[in-house]
N, C-alpha and C positions, 0 to 999 in steps of 0.2 A: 448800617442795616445788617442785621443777622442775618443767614443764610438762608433759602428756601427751607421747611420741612418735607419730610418727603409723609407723603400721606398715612395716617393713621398714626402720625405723632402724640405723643402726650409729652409735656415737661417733668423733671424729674431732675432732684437733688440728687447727687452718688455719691455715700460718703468713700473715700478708699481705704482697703485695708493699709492699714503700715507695713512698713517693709522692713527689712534688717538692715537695712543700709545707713548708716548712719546719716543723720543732714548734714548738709553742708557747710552748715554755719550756725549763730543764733542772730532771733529775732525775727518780726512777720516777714521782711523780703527772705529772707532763707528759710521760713516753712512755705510760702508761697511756691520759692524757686522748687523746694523739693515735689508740692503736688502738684507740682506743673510736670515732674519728672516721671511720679508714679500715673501722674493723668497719659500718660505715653502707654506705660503698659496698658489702661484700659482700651486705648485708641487698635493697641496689638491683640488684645483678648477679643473683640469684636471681630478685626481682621482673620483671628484662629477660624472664627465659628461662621467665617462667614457672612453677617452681617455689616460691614462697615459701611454700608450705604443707607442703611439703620440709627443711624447715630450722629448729631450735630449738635457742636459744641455751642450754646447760647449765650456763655457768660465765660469770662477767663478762672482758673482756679482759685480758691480764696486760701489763708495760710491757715485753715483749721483743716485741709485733709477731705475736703471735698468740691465739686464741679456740678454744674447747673450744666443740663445737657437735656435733648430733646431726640426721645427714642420712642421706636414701635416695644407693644406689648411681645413681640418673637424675641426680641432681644433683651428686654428686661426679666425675662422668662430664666432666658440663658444664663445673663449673670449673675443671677440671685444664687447662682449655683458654684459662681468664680471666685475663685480663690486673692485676684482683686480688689472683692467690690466687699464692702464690712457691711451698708445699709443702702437700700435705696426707697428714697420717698417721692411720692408722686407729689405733684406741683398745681395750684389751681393753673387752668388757662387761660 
């Protein structure tokens, strides 16, 4: 069972930016592993702003570079502006 949300959630795709870091490997378990890695930085960029009580992970990352997560609109406000986040799409509920 997924976590509580905390009120005034909406679901949302985040795709993440790339990073310089090279992956670790090829193939989907080593893009997976990596945005499971950059998923940390977004977990840290909420923490920055404040928010991370704002923020709950719904889905594990997938190997295309993006995570299914469940945030208030304060926070998807913020990261549309992070240096992180490349796209984010809202989700029906």
């Amino acid at each position: 069972m997924p976590p509580p949300k905390p009120a005034g959630t909406r679901r949302y795709l985040i795709t993440l930016a790339a990073t310089e870091t090279p992956s670790t490997g090829r193939g989907l378990a080593a893009a997976a592993a990596d945005t499971a890695r950059r998923a940390r930085g977004l977990q840290a960029e909420a923490e920055r702003l404040g928010l991370a009580d704002h923020l709950v992970w719904i889905g594990p990352p997938t190997a295309f570079g993006m995570v299914p997560v469940a945030c208030t609109a304060e926070l998807v406000d913020a990261l549309r502006a992070s240096p992180v986040v490349a796209r984010i799409e809202a989700e029906a509920d």
